[in-house]
C-alpha positions in Angstrom: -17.6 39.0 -26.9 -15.8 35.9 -26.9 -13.7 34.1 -24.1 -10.3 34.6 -26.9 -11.2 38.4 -26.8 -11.4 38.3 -23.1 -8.0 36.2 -22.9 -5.9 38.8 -25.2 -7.6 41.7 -23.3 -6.4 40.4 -20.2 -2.9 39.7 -21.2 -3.0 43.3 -22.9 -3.6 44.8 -19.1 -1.2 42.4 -17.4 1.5 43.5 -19.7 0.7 47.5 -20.1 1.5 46.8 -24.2 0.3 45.3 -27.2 3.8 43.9 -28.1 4.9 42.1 -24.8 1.3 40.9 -24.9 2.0 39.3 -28.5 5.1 37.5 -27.1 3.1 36.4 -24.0 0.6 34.8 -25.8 3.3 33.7 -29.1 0.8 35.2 -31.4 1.6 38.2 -33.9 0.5 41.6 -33.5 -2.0 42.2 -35.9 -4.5 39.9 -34.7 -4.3 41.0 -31.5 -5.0 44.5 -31.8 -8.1 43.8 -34.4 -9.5 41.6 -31.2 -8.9 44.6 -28.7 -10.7 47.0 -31.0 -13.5 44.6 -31.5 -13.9 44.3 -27.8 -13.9 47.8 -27.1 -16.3 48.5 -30.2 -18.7 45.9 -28.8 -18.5 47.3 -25.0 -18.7 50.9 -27.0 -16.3 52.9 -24.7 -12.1 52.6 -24.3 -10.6 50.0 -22.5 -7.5 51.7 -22.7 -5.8 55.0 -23.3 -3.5 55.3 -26.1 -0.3 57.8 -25.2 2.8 58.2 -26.4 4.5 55.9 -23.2 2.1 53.5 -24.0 -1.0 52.1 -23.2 -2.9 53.3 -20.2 -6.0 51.1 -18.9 -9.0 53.1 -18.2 -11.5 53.3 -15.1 -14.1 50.6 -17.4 -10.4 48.6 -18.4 -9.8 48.0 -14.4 -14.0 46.7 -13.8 -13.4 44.4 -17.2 -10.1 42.9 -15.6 -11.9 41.9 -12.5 -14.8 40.4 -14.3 -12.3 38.5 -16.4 -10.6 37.1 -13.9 -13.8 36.0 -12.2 -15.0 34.5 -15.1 -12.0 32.1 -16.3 -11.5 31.1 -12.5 -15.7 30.0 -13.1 -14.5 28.4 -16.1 -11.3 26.6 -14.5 -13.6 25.2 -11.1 -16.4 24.1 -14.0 -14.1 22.2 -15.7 -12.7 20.4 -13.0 -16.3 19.4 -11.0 -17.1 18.1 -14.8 -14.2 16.0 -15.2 -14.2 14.9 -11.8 -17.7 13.8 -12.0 -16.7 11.7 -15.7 -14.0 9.8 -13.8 -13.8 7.4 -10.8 -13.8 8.5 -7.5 -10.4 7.5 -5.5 -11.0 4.2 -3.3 -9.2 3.7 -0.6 -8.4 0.5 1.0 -6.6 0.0 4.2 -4.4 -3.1 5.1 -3.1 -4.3 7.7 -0.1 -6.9 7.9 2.5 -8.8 9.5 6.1 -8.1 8.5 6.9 -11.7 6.9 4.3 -10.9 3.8 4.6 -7.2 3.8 8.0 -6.6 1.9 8.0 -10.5 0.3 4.6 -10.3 -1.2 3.0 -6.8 -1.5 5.0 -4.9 -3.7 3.9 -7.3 -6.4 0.1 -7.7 -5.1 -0.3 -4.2 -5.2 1.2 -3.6 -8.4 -0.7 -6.4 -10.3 -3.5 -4.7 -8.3 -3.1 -1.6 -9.7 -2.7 -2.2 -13.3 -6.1 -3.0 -13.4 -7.5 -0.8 -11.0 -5.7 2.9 -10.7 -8.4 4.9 -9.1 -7.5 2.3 -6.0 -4.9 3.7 -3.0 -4.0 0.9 -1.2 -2.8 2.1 2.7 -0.5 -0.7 4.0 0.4 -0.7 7.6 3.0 -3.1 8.5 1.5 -4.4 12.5 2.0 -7.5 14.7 -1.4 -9.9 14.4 -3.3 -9.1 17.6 -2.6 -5.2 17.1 -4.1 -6.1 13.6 -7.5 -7.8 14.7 -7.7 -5.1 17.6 -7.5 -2.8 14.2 -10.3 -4.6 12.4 -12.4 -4.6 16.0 -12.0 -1.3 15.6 -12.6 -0.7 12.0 -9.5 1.3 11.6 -9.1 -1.7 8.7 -10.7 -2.9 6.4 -8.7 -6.2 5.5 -6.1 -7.7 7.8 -3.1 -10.2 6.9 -2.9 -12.1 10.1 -1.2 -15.4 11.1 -2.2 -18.0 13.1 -3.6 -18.7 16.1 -6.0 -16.2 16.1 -9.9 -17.1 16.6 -10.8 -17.2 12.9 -14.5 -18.1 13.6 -14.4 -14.5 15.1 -14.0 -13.3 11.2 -14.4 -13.8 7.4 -10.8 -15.6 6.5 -9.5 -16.5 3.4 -5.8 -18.1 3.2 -3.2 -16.1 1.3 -1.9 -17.0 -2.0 2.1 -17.8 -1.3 3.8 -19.2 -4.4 7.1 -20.1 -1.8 4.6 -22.9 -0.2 4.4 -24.8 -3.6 4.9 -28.3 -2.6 4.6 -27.8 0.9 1.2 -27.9 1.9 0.2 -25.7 4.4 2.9 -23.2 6.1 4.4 -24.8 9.1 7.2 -24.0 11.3 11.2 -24.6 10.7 14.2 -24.3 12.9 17.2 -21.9 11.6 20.2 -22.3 12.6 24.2 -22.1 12.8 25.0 -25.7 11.1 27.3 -26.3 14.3 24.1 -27.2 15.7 23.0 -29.7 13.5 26.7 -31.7 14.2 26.1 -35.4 13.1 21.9 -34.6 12.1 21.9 -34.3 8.5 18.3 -34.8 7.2 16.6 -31.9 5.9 14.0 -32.1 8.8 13.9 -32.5 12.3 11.6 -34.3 14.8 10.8 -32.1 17.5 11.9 -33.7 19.9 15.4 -33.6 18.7 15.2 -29.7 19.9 14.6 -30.8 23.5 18.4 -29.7 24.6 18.7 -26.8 22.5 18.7 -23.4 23.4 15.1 -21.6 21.1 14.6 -18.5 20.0 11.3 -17.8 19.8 8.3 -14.9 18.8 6.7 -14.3 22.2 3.2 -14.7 20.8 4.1 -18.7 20.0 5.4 -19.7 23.0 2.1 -20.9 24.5 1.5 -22.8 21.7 5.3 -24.5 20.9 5.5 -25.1 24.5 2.2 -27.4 24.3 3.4 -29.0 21.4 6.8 -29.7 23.2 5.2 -31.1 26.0 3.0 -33.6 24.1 6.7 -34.6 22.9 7.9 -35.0 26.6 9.7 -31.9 27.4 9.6 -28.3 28.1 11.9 -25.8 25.4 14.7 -24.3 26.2 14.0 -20.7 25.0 16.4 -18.6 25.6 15.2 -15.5 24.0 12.0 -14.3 23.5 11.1 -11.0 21.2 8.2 -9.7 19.0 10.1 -9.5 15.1 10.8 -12.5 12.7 14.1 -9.9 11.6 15.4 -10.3 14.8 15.0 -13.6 15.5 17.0 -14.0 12.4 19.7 -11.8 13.5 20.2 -13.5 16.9 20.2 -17.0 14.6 22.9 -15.5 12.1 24.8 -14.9 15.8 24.9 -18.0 16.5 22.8 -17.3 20.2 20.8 -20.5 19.0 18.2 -22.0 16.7 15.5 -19.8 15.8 11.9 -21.5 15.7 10.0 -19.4 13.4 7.2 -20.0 10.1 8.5 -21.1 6.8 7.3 -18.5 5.2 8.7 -15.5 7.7 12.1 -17.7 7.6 12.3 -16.7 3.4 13.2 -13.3 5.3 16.8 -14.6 6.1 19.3 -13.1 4.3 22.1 -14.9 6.2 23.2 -17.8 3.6 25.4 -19.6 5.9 22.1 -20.4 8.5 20.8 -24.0 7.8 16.7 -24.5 7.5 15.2 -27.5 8.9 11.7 -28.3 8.7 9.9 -28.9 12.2 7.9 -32.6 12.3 6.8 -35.3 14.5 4.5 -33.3 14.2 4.4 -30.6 12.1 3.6 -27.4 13.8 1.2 -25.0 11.5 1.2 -21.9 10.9 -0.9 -20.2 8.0 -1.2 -17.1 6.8 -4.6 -15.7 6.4 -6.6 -12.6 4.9 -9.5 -11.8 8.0 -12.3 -9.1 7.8 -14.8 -8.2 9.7 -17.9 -10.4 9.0 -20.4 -7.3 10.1 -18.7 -5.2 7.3 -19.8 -5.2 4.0 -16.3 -4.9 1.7 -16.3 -2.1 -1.5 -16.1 -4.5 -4.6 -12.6 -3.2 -5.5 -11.9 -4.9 -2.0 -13.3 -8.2 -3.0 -11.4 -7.8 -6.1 -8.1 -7.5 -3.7 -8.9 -10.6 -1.8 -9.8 -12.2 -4.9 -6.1 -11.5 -6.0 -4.2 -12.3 -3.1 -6.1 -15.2 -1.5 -7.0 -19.1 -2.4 -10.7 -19.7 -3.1 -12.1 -21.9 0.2 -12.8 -24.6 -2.4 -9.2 -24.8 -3.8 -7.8 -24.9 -0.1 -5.3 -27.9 0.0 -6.7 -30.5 2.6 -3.7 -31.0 5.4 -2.2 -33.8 5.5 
């Protein structure tokens, strides 16, 4: 008995005829008729009845269909736990991370990623930076792609890899804006004190810190409005409301070409973007090899200037 025999016998009964059988399994007659006589010869009693309406399965035809079946699903599931154990397992990493890298940067992180590593499904959640580090606390991820401030002794950080900082050092903040508020102030940056009359709009999780820095400059901000999203910061900018204070690197989001950038200094206002996991956590290697790919080496790190 042989697994083809057992095939043709079963498309034989699932049919009722020799013929339709043939067609089924797009091979000719013949053949198929010598296997079913072979079968039944090696079993030694009739599988089916021959009548002039066709063929009729018998009582030891209906316990051999059974079997059958049983038999080639054992085959199917065997196959499968082989193959599955020849192959690499599916990894999972999850990510967390703020808006201003998540549609600039990832799509080609993660497919540069995946070329070389398939078996890898990367889950990307797109979070604020403290709902991300409350999410590592929690281990709900395993990386996070947070911005500062944030207590980075607390974690294992790596800076990310930004080829839009080129040039520029560290990421810093920049003031977007109508140009009718730059009347008369032409350079391509601004002191910050120049800002003192203007009406700011501002992420709420910054103002503690740009209202220190104004007030080493002598003066408190005018901020005017106050919201958690880089997007609509740049919307309220693009409205001319006022001059959006906002990261270099969240302000590439802008999609409004008449707005004018200015970079922030006297001083310069910092504002890096960084990769952060848990330091009690030991990382799968294919998640080193993600940080590895998105993230300056320490040693490389540009000293700030």
């Amino acid at each position: 008995m042989t697994l083809k025999q057992l095939e043709y016998f079963l498309a034989i009964a699932e049919t009722e005829s020799i013929t339709r059988a043939a067609e089924k399994l797009h091979v000719s007659q013949p053949p198929l008729s010598l296997q079913l006589k072979a079968l039944e010869d090696e079993l030694g009693v009739p599988l089916f009845e021959r009548t002039k309406r066709g063929l009729v399965i018998t009582q030891s035809g209906r316990l051999l269909v059974r079997r059958t079946q049983e038999i080639l699903e054992m085959l199917n599931q065997t196959v499968n736990e082989v193959r599955s154990k020849t192959t690499s397992p599916k990894i999972e990493i999850r990510v967390g991370t703020v808006n201003s890298v998540s549609s600039r940067l990832f799509p080609g992180w993660i497919y540069a990623f995946q070329c070389q590593y398939p078996h890898v499904d990367i889950q990307v959640s797109e979070e604020s930076t403290t709902d991300i580090l409350q999410a590592l606390d929690e281990h709900r991820f395993d990386i996070g792609i947070v911005r500062e401030p944030f207590n980075k002794d607390r974690y294992n950080c790596r800076p990310i890899q930004d080829d839009a900082l080129d040039g520029r050092g560290q990421d810093s903040f920049v003031a977007l804006a109508d140009p009718a508020f730059y009347a008369g102030f032409e350079q391509n940056a601004i002191p910050l004190a120049e800002l003192r009359d203007f009406p700011l709009l501002l992420h709420r999780r910054y103002i503690s810190m740009f209202t220190q820095y104004c007030k080493t400059c002598g003066f408190i901000p005018n901020i005017i409005c106050k919201n958690n999203d880089a997007l609509s910061l740049l919307s309220w900018a693009k409205a001319g409301i006022g001059i959006a204070v906002l990261p270099f690197s969240a302000s590439l989001l802008n999609m409004a070409p008449h707005l004018v950038r200015k970079d922030i200094i006297d001083p310069r206002i910092p504002s890096r973007v960084y990769a952060a996991w848990n330091r009690d956590v030991k990382l799968s290697e294919e998640a080193l090899r993600f940080l590895d790919l998105i993230t300056i080496p320490m040693e490389e790190e540009e000293t700030p200037t």
